[in-house]
MIVEXTOR-862831 format. One record per residue: x, y, z of N, C-alpha, C in turn; residue in one letter. Coordinates in steps of 0.2 Angstrom, whole numbers, padded with zeros to 4 digits, always signed. Last residue first. Example, Ala and Ser with C-alpha at 12.3 -4.5 7.8 and 13.67 -1.06 7.14 Angstrom:
# MIVEXTOR-862831
+0064-0011+0035+0068-0005+0036+0064+0000+0039s/+0066-0028+0039+0062-0022+0039+0066-0016+0039a/
END
This chain:
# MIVEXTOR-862831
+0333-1324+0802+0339-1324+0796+0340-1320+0790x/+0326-1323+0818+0325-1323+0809+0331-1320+0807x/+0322-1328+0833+0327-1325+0830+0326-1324+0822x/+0314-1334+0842+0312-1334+0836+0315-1330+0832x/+0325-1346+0855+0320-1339+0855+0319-1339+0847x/+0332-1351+0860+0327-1351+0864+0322-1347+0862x/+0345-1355+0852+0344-1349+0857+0336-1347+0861x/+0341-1368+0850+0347-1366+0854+0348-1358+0858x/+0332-1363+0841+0329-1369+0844+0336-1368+0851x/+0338-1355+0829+0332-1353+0835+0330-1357+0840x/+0347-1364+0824+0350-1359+0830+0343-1358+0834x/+0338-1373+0818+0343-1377+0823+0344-1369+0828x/+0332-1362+0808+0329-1367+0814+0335-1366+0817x/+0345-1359+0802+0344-1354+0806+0338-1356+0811x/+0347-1373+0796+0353-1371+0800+0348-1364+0804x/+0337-1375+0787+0337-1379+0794+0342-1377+0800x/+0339-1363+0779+0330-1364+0784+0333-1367+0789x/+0348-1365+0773+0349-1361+0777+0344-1359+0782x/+0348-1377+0767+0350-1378+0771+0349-1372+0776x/+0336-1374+0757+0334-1376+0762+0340-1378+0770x/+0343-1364+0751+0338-1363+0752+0336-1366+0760x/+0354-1371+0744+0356-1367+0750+0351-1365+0754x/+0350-1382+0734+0348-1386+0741+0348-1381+0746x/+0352-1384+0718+0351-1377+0721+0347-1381+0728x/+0354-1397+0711+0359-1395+0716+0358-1386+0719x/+0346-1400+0701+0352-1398+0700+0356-1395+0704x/+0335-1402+0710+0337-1404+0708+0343-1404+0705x/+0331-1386+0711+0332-1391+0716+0339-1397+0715x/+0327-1386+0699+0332-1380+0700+0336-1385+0706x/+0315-1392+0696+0321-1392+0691+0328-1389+0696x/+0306-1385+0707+0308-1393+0707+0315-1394+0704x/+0303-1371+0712+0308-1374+0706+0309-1378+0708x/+0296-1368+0723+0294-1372+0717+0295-1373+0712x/+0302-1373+0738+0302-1370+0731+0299-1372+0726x/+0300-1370+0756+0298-1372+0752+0301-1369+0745x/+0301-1376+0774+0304-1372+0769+0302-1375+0761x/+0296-1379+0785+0292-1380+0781+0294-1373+0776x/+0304-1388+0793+0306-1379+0792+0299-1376+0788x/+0302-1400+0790+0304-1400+0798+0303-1392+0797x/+0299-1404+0778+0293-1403+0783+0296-1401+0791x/+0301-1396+0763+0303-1398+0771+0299-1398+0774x/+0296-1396+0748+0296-1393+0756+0299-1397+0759x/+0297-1392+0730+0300-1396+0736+0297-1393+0742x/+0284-1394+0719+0288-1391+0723+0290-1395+0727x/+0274-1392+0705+0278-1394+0706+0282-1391+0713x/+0258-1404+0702+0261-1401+0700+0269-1398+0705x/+0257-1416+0701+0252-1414+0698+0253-1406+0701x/+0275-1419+0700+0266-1419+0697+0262-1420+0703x/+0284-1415+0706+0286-1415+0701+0278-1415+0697x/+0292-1413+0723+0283-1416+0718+0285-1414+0712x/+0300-1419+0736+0301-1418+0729+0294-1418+0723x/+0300-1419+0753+0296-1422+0747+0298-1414+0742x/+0308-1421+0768+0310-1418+0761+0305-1421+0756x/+0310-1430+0777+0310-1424+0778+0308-1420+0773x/+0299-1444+0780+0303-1441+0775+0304-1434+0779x/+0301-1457+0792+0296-1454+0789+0302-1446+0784x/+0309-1467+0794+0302-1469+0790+0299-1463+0787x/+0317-1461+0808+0318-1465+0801+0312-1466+0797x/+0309-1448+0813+0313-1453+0813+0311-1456+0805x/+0308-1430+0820+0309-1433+0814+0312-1442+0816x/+0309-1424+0832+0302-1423+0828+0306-1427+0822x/+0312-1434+0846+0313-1430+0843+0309-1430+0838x/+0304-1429+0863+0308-1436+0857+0309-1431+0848x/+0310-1428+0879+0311-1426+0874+0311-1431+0868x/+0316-1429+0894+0310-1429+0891+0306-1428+0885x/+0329-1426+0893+0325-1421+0896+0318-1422+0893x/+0334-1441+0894+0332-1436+0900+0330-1431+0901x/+0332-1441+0882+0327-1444+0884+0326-1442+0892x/+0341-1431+0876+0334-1430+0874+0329-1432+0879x/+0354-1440+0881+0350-1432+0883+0343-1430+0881x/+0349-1452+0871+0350-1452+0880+0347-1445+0882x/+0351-1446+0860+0345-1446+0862+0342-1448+0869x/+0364-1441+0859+0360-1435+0860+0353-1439+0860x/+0370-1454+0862+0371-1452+0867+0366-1443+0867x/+0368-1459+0849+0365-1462+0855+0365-1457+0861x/+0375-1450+0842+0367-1450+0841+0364-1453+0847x/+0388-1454+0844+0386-1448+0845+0378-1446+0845x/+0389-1466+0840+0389-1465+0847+0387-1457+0848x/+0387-1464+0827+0382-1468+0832+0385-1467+0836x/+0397-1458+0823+0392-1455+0821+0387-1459+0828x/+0409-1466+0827+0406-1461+0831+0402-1459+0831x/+0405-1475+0816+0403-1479+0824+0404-1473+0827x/+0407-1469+0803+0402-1470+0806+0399-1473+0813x/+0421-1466+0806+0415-1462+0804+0407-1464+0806x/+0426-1478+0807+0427-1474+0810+0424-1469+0813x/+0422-1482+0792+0420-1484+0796+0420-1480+0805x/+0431-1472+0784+0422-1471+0786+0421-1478+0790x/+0444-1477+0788+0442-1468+0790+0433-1469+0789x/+0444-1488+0780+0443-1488+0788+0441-1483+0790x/+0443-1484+0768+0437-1488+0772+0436-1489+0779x/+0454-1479+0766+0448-1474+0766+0442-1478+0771x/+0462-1488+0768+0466-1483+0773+0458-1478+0775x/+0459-1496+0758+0457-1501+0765+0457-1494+0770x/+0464-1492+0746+0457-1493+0748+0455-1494+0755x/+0478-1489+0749+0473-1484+0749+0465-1487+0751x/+0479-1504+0748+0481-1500+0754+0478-1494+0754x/+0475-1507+0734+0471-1510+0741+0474-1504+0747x/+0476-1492+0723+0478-1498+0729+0475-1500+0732x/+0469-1480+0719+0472-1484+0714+0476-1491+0718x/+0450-1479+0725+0458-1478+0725+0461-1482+0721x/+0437-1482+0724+0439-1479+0721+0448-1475+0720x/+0432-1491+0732+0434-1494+0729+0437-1489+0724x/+0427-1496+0749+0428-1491+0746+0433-1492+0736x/+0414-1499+0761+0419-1501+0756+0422-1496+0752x/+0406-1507+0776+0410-1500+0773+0413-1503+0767x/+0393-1512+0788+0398-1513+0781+0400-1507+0778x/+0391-1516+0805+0391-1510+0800+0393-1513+0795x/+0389-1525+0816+0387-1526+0806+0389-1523+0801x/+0395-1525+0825+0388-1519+0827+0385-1519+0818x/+0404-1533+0829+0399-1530+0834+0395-1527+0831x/+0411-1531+0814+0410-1538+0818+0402-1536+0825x/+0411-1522+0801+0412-1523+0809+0407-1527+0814x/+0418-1527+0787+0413-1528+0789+0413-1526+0797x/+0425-1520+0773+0424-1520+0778+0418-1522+0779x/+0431-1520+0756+0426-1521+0758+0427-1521+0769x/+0439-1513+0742+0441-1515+0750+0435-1514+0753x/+0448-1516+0725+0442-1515+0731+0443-1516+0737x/+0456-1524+0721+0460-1516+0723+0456-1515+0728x/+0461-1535+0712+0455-1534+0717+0456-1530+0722x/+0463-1527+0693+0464-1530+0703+0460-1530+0707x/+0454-1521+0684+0458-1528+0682+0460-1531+0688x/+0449-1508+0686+0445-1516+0684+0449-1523+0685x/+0460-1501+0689+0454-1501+0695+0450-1506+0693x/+0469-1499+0677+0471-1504+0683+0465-1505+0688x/+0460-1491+0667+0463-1499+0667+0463-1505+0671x/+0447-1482+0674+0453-1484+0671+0455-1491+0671x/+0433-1481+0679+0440-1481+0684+0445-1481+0682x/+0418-1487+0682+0423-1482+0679+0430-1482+0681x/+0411-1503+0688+0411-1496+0685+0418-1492+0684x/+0421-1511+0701+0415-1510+0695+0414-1503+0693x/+0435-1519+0709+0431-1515+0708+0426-1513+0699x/+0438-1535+0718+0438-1531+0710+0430-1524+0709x/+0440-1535+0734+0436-1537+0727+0437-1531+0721x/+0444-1539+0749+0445-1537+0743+0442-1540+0738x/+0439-1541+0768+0440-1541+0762+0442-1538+0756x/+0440-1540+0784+0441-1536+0777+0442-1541+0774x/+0432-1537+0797+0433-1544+0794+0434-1538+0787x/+0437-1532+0815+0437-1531+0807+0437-1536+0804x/+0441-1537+0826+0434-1534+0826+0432-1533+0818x/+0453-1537+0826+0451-1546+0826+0442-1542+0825x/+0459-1523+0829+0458-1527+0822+0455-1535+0822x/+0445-1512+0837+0453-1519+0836+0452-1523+0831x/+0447-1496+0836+0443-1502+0833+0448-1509+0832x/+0444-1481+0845+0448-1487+0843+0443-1494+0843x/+0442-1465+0840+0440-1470+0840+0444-1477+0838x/+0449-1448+0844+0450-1456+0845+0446-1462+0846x/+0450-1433+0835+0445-1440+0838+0447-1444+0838x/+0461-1429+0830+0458-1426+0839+0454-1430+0839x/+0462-1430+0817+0467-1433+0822+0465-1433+0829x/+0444-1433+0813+0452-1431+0809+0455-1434+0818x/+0430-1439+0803+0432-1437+0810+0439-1437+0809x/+0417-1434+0797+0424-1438+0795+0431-1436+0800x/+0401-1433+0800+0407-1429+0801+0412-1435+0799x/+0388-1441+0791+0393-1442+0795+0397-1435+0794x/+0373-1443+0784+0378-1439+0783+0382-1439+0790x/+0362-1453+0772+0365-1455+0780+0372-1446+0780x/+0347-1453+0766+0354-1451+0765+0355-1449+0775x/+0334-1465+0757+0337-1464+0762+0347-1459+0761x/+0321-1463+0747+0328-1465+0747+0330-1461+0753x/+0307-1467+0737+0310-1465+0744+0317-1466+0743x/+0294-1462+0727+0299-1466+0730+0303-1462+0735x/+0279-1463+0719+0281-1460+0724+0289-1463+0728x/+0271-1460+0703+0272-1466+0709+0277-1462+0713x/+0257-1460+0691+0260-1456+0697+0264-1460+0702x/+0260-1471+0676+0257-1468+0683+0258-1463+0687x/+0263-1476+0662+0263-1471+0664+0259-1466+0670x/+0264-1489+0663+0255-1485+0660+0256-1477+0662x/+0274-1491+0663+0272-1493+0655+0265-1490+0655x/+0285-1486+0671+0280-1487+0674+0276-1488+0665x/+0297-1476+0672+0299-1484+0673+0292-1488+0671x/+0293-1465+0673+0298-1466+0664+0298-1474+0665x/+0283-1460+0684+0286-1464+0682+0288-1464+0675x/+0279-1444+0689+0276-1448+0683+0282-1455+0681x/+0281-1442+0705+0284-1440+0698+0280-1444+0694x/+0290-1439+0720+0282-1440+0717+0283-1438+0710x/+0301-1443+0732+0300-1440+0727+0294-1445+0725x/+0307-1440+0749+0304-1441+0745+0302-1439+0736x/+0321-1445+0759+0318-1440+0755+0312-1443+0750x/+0326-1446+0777+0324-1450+0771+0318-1443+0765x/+0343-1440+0783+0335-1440+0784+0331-1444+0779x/+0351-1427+0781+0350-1433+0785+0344-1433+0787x/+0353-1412+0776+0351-1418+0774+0349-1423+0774x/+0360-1406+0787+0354-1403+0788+0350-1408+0783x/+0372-1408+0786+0372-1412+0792+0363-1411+0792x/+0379-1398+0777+0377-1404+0775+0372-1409+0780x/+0384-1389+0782+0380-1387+0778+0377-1394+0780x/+0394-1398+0792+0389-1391+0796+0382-1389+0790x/+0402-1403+0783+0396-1408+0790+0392-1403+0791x/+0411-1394+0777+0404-1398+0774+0402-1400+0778x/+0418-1383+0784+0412-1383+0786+0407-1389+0781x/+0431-1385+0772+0429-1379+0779+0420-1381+0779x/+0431-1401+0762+0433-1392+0763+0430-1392+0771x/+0426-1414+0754+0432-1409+0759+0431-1403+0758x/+0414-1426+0754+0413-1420+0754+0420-1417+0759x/+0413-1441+0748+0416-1438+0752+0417-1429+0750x/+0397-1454+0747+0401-1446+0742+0408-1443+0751x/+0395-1468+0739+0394-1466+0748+0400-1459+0745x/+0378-1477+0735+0384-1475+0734+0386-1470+0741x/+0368-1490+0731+0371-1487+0735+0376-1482+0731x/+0362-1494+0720+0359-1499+0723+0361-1495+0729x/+0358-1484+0706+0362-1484+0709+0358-1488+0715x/+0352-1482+0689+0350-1480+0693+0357-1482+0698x/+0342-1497+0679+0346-1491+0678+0346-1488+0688x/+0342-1509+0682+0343-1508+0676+0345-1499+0676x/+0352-1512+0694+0350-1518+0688+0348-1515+0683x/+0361-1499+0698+0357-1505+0700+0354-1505+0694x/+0380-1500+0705+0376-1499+0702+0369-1502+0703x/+0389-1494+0719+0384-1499+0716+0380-1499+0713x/+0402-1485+0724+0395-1485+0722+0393-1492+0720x/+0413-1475+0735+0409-1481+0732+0403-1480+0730x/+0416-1462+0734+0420-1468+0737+0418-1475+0737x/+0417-1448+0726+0415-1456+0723+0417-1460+0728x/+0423-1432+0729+0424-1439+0730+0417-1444+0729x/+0424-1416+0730+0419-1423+0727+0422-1426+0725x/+0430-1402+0736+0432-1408+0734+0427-1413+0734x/+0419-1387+0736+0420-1392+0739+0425-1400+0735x/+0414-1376+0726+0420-1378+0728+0422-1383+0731x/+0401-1375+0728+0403-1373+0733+0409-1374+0734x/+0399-1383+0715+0394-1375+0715+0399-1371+0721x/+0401-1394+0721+0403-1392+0717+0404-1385+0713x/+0390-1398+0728+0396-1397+0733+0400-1393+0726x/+0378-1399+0719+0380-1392+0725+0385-1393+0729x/+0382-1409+0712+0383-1403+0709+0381-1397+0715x/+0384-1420+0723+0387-1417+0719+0388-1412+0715x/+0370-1420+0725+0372-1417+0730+0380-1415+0726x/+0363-1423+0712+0362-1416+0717+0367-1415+0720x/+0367-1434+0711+0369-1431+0708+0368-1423+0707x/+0362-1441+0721+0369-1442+0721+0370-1435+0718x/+0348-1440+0719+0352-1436+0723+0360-1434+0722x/+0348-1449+0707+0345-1443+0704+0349-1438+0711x/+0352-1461+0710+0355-1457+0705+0352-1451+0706x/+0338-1462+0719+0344-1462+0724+0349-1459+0719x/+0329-1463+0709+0329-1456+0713+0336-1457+0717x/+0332-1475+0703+0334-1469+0697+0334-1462+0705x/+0329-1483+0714+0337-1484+0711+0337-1479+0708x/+0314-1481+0712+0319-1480+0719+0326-1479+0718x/+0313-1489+0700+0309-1481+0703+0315-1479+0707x/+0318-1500+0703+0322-1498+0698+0320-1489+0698x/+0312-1504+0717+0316-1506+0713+0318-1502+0709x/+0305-1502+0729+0303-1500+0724+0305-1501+0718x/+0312-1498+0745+0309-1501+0743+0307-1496+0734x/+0327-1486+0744+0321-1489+0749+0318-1492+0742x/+0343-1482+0743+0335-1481+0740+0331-1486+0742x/+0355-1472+0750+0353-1479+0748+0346-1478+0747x/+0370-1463+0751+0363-1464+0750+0361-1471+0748x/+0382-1455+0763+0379-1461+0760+0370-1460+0757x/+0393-1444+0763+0387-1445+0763+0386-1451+0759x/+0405-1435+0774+0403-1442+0771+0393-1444+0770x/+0414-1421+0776+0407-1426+0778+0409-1431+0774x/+0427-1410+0787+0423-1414+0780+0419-1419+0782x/+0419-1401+0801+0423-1405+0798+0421-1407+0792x/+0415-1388+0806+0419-1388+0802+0424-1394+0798x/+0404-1398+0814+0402-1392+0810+0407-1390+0803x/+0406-1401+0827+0410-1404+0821+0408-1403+0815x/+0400-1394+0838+0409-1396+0837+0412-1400+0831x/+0390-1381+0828+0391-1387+0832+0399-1387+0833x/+0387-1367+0822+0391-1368+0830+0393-1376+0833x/+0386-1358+0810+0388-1364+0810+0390-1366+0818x/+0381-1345+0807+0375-1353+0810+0377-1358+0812x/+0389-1343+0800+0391-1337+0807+0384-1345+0810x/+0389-1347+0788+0394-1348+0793+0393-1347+0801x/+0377-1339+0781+0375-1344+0784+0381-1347+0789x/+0387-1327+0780+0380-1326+0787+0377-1332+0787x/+0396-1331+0771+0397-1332+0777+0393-1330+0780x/+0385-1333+0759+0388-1340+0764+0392-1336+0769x/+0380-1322+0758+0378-1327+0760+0381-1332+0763x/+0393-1314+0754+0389-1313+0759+0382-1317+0764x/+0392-1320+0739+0396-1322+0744+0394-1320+0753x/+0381-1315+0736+0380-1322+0735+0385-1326+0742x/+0382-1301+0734+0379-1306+0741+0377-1311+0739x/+0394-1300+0726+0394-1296+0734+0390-1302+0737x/+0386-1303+0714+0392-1307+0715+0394-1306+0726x/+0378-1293+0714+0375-1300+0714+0380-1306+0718x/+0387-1282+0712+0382-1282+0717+0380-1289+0718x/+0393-1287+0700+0396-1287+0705+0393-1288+0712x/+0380-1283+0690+0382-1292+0691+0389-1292+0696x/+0378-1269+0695+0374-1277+0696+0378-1284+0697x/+0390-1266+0687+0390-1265+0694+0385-1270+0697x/+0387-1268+0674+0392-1269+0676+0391-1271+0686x/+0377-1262+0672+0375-1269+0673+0380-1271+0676x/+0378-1246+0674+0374-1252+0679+0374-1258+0680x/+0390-1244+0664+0390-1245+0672+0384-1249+0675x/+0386-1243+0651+0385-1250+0652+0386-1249+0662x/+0386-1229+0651+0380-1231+0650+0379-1239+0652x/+0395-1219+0660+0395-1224+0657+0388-1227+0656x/+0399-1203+0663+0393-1204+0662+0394-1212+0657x/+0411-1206+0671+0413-1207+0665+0405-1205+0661x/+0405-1202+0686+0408-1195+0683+0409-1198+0674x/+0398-1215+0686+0396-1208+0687+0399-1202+0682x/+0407-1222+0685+0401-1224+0681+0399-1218+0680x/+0417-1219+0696+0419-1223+0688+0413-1218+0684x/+0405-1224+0706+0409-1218+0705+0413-1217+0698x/+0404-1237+0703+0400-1233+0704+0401-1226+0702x/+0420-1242+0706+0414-1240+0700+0408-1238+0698x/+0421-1238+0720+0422-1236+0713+0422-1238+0708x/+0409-1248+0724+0410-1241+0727+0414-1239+0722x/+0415-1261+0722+0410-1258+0718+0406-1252+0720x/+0428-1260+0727+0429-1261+0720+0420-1258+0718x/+0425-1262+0743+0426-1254+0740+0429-1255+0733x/+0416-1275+0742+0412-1267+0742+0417-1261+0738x/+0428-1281+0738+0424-1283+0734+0421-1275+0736x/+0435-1280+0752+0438-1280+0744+0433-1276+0740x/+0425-1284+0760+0429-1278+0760+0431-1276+0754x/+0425-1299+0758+0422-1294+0756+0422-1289+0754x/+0440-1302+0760+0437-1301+0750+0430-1297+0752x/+0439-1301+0774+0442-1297+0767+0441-1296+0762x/+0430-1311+0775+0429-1303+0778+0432-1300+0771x/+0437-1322+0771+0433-1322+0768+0429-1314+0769x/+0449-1321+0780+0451-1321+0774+0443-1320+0771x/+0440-1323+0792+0446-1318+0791+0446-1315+0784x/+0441-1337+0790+0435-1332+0790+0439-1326+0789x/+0453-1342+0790+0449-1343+0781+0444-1339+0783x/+0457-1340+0802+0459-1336+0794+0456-1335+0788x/+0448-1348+0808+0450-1340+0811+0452-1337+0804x/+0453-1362+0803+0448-1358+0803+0445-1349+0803x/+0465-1360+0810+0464-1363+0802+0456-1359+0798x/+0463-1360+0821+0467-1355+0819+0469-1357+0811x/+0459-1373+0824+0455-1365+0826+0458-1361+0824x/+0469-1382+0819+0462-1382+0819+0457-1375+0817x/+0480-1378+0831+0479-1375+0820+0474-1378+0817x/+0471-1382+0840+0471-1377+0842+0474-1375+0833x/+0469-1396+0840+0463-1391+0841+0465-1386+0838x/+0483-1401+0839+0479-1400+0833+0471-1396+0833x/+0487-1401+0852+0490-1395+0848+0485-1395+0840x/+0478-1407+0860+0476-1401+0860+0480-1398+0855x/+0484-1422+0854+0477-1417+0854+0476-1411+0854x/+0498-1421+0858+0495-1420+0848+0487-1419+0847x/+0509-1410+0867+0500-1415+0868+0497-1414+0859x/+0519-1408+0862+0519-1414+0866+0512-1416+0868x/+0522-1397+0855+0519-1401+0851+0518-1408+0855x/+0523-1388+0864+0518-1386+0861+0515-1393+0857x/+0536-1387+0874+0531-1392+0876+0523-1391+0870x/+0536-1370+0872+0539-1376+0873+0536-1381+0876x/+0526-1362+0861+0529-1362+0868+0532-1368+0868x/+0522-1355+0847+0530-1356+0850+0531-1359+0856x/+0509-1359+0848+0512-1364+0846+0517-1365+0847x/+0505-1346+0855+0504-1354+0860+0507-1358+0858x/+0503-1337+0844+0509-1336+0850+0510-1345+0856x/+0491-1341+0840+0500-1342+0835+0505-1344+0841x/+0484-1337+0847+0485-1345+0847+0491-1347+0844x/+0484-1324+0847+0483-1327+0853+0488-1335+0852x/+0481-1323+0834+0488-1320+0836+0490-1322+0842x/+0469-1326+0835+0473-1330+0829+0480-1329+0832x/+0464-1314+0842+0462-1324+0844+0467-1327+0840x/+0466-1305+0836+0469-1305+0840+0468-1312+0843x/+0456-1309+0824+0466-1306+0823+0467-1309+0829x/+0444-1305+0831+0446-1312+0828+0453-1312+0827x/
END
């Protein structure tokens, strides 16, 4: 892997390097990459020969706190060790890129608006768990409590690739708080998840295709984010799509994000169309469509999450919920590869 990175370094001195702005960005792309894994090798390294002497420490000092000491390092070893073996899963072409995830809550009113809240704020706390920059790029709240939409911007190395395994409609079954006879009732919410596509993608959108507008932004924000029509609403003309975004401190800003997910999302779509074109050639339909859930949340009559594509499963509902999701991403990603390798490989 060195000798790849030293490969490509040496590619950037050459003359004429910066003349193609596509291939030049693939290539510190991949050598952006190549280091942070590199770099992530290392601390392992690190980390073993630190708890290989302390062990030793432990030993000869006949320490009696050494074990816990050492455990809660050991623990430490493979949690990190985890994510890079989940990495190693990671092979799509847009895997490494930053995501955009959109939620919306399906039929049900105010049930449905509390579960769409209730995600947001899963997936938030597991990108946050994972270091990931968490972005707000818009939201709307609902009537009485809960969210009507919101649309989360996931930065770092690889958010599309974790995240790309959420897309899909999720279910929750719970004893409604909303519901006066206190019933069992069951809500849905839809989550959209995009690559956020950077300078090596060229999607071009003509400005007479764009209907933007401005609107004063709602909810949290400080001073100026209430008072100006800062908000930046998009609509694209051909194909309906709506984007907005409202959490930056300018219209300029706001318009600059909005566009980048718009962007985001017509490639997403061409890029679906054209895996189900391939699909359709090869005869192929896929096992999951819109309507039907990937994901059911039970909360009663009693409690556990599964997957129905991996049929990956916890019975810590709470824990779920609070953004523990590695579980099931590391089910769909190690699927995904056995499906690509043809064969029944285990992780």
């Amino acid at each position: 892997m060195s000798n790849r990175v030293e490969e490509l370094e040496n590619k950037t001195t050459e003359p004429g390097f910066w003349n193609d702005t596509s291939r030049s960005q693939e290539i510190l792309k991949e050598i952006k990459l190549l280091k942070d894994k590199l770099a992530k090798i290392q601390r392992l390294s690190d980390l073993y020969e630190e708890i290989e002497l302390m062990i030793v420490l432990g030993n000869e000092e006949n320490d009696p706190d050494a074990p816990e000491a050492v455990g809660a390092e050991v623990e430490k070893f493979n949690a990190e060790l985890e994510v890079l073996r989940l990495e190693t899963l990671l092979t799509g072409e847009y895997d490494a890129n930053n995501a955009i995830l959109t939620i919306h809550p399906g039929a049900g009113g105010t049930e449905a608006q509390d579960w769409a809240e209730m995600l947001m704020r899963m997936y938030m706390r597991w990108g946050e768990a994972h270091e990931y920059d968490v972005k707000v790029l818009d939201i709307l709240d609902g009537d009485e409590a809960g969210i009507k939409s919101c649309s989360l911007q996931f930065t770092g190395i690889n958010a599309y690739g974790f995240l790309k395994s959420e897309h899909g409609v999720h279910r929750l079954v719970r004893f409604s708080p909303y519901n006066a006879a206190g019933k069992r009732q069951t809500s849905f919410s839809s989550v959209e998840v995009m690559p956020e596509i950077d300078d090596t993608i060229k999607i071009d959108i003509r400005p007479e295709d764009m209907d933007i507008s401005y609107f004063r932004a709602s909810g949290a924000g400080g001073q100026h984010i209430n008072k100006t029509d800062s908000a930046c609403r998009i609509v694209h003309k051909p194909t309906g799509i709506m984007v907005s975004c409202q959490t930056e401190r300018s219209q300029t800003q706001n318009r600059e994000t909005a566009i980048k997910m718009l962007m985001s999302k017509l490639f997403d779509i061409k890029r679906r169309e054209n895996e189900e074109l391939t699909n359709e050639l090869k005869g192929e339909q896929s096992d999951i469509a819109f309507g039907n859930a990937i994901r059911s949340y039970v909360f009663c009559p009693y409690t556990l999450v599964k997957d129905r594509r991996t049929n990956y499963e916890d019975p810590n509902v709470q824990k779920v919920v609070d953004g523990g999701i590695d579980g099931f991403i590391n089910a769909y990603l190690a699927d995904e590869f056995n499906k690509r390798a043809g064969g029944s490989r285990q992780f």
